[in-house]
C-alpha positions as CSV (number, residue, x, y, z in Angstrom):
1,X,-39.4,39.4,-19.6
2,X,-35.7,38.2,-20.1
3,X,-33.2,39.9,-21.8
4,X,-33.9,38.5,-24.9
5,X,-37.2,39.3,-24.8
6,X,-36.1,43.2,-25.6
7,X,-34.8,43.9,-29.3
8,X,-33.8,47.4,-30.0
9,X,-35.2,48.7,-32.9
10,X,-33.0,48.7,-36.8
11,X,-31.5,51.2,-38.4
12,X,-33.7,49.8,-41.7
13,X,-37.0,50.4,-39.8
14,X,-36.0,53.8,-38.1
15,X,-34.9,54.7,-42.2
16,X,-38.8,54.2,-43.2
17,X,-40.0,56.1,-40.2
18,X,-37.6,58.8,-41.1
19,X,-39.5,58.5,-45.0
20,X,-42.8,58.1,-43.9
21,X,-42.2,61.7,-41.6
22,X,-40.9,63.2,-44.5
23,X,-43.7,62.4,-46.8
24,X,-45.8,64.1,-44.2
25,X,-43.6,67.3,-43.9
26,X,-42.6,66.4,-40.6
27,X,-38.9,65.4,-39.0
28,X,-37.1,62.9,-37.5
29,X,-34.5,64.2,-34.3
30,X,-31.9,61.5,-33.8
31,X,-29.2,61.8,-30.7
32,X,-26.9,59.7,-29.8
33,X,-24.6,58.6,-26.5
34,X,-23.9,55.8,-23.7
35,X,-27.2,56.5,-21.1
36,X,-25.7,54.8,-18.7
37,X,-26.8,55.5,-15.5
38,X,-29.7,57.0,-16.6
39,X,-30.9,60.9,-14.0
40,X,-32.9,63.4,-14.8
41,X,-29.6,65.2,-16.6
42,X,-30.6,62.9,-19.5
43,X,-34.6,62.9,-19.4
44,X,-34.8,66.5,-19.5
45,X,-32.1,66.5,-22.2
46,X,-34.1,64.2,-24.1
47,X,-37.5,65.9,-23.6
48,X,-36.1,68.9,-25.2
49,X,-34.3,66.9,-27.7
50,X,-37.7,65.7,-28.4
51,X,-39.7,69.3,-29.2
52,X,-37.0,69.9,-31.9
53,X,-39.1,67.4,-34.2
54,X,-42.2,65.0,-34.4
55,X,-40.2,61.5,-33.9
56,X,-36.8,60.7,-31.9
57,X,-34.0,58.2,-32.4
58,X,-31.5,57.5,-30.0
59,X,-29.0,55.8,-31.3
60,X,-27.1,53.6,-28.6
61,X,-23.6,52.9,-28.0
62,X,-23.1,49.3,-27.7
63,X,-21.3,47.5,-25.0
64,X,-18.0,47.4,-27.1
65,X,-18.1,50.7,-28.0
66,X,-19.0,52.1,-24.3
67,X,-15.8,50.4,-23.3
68,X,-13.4,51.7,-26.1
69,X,-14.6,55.3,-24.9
70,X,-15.1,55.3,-21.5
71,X,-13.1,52.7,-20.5
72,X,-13.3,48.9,-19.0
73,X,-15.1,49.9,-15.8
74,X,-18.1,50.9,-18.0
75,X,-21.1,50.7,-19.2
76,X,-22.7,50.2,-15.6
77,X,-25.4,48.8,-17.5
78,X,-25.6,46.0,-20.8
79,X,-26.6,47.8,-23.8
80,X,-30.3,45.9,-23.7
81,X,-30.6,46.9,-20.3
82,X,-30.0,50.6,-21.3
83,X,-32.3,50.4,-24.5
84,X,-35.2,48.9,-22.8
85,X,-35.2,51.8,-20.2
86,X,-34.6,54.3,-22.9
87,X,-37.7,52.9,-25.2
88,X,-39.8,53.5,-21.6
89,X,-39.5,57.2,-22.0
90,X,-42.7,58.5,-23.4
91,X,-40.1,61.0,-25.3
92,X,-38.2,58.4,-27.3
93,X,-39.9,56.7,-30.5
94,X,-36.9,54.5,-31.2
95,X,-33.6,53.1,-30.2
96,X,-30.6,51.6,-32.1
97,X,-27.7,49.8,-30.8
98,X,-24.3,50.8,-32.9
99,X,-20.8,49.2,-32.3
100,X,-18.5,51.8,-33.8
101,X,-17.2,54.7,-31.6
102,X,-18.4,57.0,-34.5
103,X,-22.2,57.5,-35.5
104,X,-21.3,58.1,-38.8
105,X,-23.0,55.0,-40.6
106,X,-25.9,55.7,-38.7
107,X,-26.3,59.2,-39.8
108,X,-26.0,58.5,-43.0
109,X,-28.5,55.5,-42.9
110,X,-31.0,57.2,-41.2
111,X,-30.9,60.2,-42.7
112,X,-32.1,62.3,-39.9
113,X,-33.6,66.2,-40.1
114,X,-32.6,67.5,-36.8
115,X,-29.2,66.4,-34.9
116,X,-29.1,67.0,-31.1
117,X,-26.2,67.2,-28.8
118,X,-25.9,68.2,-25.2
119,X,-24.4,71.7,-24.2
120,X,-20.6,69.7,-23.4
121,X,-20.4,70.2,-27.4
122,X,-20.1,73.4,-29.9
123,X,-20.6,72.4,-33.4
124,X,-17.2,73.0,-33.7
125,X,-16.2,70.3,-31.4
126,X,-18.4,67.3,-32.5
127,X,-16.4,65.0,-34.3
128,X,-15.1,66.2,-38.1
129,X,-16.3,62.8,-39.5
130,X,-20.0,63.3,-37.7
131,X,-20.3,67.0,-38.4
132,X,-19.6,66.0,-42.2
133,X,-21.4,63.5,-42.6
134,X,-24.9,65.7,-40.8
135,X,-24.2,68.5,-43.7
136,X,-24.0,65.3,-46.3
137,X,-27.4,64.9,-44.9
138,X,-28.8,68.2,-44.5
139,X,-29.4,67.6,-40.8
140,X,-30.1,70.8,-38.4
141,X,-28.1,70.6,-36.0
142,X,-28.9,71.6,-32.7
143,X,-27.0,71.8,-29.6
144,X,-29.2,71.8,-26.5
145,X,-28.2,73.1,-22.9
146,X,-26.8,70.5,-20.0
147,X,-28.7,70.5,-16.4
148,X,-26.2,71.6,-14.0
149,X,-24.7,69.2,-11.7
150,X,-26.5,66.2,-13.6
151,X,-24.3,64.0,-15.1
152,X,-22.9,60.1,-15.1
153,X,-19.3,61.0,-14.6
154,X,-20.6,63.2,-11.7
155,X,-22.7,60.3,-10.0
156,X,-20.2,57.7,-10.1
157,X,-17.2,60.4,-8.7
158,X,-19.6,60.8,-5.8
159,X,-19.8,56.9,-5.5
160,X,-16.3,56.5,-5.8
161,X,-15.0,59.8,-3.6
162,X,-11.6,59.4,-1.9
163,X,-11.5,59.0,1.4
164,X,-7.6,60.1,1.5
165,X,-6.6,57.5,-1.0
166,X,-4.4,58.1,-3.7
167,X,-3.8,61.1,-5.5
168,X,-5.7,60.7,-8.8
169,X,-3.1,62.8,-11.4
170,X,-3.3,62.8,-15.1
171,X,-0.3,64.8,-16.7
172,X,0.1,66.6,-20.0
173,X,3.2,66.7,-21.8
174,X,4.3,67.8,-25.3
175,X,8.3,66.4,-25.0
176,X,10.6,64.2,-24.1
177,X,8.9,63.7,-20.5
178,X,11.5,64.6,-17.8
179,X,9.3,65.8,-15.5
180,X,6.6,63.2,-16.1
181,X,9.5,60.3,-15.6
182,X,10.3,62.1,-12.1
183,X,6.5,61.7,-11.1
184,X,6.7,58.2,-11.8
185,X,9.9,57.5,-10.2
186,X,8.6,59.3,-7.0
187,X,5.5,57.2,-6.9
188,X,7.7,53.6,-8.1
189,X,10.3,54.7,-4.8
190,X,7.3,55.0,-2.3
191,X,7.8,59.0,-2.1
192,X,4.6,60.2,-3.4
193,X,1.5,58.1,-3.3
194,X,-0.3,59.0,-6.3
195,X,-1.3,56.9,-9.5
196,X,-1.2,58.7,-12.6
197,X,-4.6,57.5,-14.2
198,X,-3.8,59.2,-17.6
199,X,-1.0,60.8,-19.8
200,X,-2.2,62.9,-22.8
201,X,0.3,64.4,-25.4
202,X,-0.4,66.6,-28.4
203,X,2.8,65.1,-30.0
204,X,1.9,61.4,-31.4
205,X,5.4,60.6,-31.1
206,X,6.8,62.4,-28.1
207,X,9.2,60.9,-25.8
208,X,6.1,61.6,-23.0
209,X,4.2,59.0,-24.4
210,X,7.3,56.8,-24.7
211,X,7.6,57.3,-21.0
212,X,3.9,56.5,-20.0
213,X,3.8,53.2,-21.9
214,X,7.0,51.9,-20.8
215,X,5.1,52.3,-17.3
216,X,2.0,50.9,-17.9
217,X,-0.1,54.0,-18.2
218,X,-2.7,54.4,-19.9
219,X,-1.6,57.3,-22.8
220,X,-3.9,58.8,-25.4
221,X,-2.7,61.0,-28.2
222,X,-5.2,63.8,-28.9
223,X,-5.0,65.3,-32.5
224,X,-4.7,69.1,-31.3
225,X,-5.8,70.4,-34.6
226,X,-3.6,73.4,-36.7
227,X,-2.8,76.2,-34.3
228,X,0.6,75.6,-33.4
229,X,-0.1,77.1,-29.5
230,X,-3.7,76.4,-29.3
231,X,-6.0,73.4,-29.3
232,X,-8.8,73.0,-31.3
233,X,-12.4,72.9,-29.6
234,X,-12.6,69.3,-30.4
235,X,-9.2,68.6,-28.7
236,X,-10.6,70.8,-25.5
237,X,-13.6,68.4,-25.2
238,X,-11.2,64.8,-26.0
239,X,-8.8,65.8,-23.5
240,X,-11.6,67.0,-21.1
241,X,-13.4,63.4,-22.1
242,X,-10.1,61.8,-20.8
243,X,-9.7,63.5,-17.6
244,X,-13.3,62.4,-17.0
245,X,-13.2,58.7,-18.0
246,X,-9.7,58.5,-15.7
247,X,-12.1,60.3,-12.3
248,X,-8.9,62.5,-12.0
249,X,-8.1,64.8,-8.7
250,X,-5.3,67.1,-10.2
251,X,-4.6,67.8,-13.7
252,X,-0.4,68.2,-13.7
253,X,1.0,70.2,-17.2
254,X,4.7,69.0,-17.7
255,X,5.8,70.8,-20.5
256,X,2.4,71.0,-22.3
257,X,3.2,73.4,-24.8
258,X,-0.8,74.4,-25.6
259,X,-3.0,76.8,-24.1
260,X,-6.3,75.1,-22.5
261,X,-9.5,76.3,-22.2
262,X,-13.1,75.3,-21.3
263,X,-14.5,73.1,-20.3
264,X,-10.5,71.6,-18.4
265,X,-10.2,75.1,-17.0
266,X,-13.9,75.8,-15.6
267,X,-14.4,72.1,-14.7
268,X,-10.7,71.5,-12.9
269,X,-10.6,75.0,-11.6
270,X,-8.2,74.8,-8.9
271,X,-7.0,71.2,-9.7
272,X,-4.3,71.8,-12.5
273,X,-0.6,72.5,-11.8
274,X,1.6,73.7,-14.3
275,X,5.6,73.6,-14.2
276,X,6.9,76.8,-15.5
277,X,10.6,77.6,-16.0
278,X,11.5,81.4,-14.3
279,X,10.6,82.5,-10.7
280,X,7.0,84.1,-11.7
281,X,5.9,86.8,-12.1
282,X,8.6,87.5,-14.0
283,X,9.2,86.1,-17.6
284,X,6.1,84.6,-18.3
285,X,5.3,82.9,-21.6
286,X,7.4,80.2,-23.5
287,X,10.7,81.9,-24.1
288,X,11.3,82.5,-20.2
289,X,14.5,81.0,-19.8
290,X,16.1,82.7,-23.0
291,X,14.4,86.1,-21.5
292,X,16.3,85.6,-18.0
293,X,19.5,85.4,-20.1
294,X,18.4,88.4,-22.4
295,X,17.5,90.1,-19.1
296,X,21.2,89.8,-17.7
297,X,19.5,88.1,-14.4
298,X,21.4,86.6,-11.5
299,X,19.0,83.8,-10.9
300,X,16.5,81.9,-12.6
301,X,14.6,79.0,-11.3
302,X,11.2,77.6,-11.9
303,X,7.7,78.0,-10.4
304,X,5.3,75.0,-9.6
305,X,1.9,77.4,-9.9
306,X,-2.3,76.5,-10.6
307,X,-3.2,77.1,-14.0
308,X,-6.6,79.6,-14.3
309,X,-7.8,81.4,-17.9
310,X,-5.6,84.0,-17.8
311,X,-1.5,82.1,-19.0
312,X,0.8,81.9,-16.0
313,X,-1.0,84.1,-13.4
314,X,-2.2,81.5,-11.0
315,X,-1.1,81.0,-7.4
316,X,2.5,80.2,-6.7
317,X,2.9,76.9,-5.1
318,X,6.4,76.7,-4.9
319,X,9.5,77.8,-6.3
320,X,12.8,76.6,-6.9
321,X,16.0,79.3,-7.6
322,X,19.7,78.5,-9.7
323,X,22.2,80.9,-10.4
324,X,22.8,82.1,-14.2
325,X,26.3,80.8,-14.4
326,X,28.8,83.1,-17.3
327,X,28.6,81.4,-20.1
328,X,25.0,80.2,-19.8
329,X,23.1,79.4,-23.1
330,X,19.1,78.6,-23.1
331,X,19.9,75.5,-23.2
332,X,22.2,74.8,-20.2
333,X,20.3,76.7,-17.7
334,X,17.2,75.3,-19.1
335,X,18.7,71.7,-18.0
336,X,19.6,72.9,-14.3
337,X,16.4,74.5,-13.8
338,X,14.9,71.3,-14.5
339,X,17.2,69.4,-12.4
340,X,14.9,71.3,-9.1
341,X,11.6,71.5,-11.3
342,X,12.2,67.3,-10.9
343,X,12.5,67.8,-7.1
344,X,9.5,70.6,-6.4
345,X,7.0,69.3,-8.7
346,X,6.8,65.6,-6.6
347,X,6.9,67.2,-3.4
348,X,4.3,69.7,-4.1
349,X,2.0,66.6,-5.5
350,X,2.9,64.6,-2.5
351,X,1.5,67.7,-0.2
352,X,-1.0,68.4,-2.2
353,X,-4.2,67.7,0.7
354,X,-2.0,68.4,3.2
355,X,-1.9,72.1,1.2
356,X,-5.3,72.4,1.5
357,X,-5.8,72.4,-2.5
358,X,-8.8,71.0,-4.4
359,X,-9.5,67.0,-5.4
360,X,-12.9,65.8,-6.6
């Protein structure tokens, strides 16, 4: 058999085996995803996917759209490649092979009775187009439990674990970028070898993103949805999708104005640094510097700290003092306590395995 022996099935003929179900009272489960790479993570996924109905679709990400998601080093495997292996599992009735980075059309081709996603997701964190266009439907949606330690991202990290090469560091920001620009300059000088793999900002126009594409990095705006401090469950996952795709060691926040939660937290535990502007543990939260002033304190400084559940409790890396000068506003000391932030925050990343702190 040659590759163009193999034809994945239409989304016309999977429509009248959808009908032909229904007439009998029974239903269609339609999935979707890459399956690259296929492990057992997926079969068992599938199997259970499976028992939610009497048929199963999985619709396929193409080639293209493999690439727009989860960048140019993937798929691993050509889109026939991955549906001929799929349509080999007894648990699998169908494939379809889509182009868009959305299932959208699909879904409402299809018109399936049962939607299954893996345990990554909530339905609050599927895409808004998808999740609209399953009620338009009436689709059940179902969302199914992962296999521990069974993944694609997790097999190819294992392929591709360091061996003390460069520090793999994508960095958050929600502002202009200062300390994000004194990353870059550290690693363009020879002073920290790193490569930032990925810059993320919650701020479509923010001078971080500025910064990351005058360098060449690859930047991604994620819609963070409308809680001004907190990010939506769907910005959790893109951002944790991100991090992923980029096979990053340490997360770095540089003035990342948004709480994160799971799955970043649980997933990078140990492996994100945050930059926060007092000497911890006093004046937490993000009026600290106003609060020293308020407080009638001596010194400030900042704090180079990991990042765990619990907002600006995690252990102290380093720290960095300046005196309060008379006449301080917010806005003055602010810009000398970043002046040493721009120092610490390098150096710490350049010790970071010499530290003994986590990487993949």
């Amino acid at each position: 058999m040659t590759d163009a022996d193999f034809t994945p099935d239409t989304a016309a003929a999977v429509r009248q085996l959808r009908d032909e179900l229904n007439a009998q009272g029974k239903k269609l489960v339609f999935t979707n995803g890459c399956f690259d790479l296929l492990h057992a993570g997926h079969v068992r996924y599938l199997a259970d996917a499976r028992a939610l109905g009497d048929a199963m679709v999985v619709a396929l990400n193409s080639d293209a759209s493999v690439r727009a998601l989860k960048g140019s080093s993937r798929p691993l495997n050509n889109e026939n490649d991955r549906a001929e292996v799929l349509c080999a599992l007894r648990v699998v009735d169908a494939v379809v092979v889509f182009d868009d980075e959305r299932v959208t059309s699909l879904i409402e081709a299809i018109r399936p009775h049962v939607y299954a996603k893996g345990g990554d997701y909530t339905v609050e964190s599927l895409n808004a187009e998808e999740r609209a266009a399953l009620q338009s439907v009436g689709a059940e949606i179902r969302i199914l439990p992962l296999v521990p330690g069974r993944s694609t991202t997790a097999t190819i990290q294992k392929m591709h674990a360091p061996q003390g090469g460069k520090l793999r560091i994508a960095v958050l920001g929600s502002g202009v970028g200062s300390n994000f620009s004194a990353i870059v300059d550290a690693i363009q000088d020879g002073k920290l070898d790193a490569e930032v793999v990925a810059a993320i900002s919650d701020q479509k126009d923010s001078g971080f993103l500025a910064v990351a594409r005058k360098a060449g990095i690859p930047s991604h705006f994620v819609d963070p949805g409308t809680n001004p401090k907190k990010l939506g469950e769907a910005a959790q996952k893109e951002i944790f999708d991100h991090l992923e795709r980029a096979r990053t060691d340490v997360v770095v926040l540089a003035g990342f104005m948004r709480i994160l939660k799971d799955p970043v937290i649980r997933e990078y535990s140990g492996r994100i640094v945050n930059v926060h502007p007092s000497l911890l543990p006093k004046h937490k939260g993000a009026h600290a510097v106003q609060d020293a002033l308020d407080a009638g304190d001596s010194e400030a400084g900042c704090t180079i700290h990991l990042v765990t559940a619990e907002i600006d409790t995690g252990d102290i890396l380093e720290q960095g003092r300046v005196p309060v000068l008379p006449g301080d506003t917010a806005a003055v000391l602010h810009d000398r306590i970043k002046q040493v932030e721009h120092v610490l925050l390098p150096q710490v990343l350049k010790e970071w395995r010499q530290r003994g702190l986590a990487v993949r």
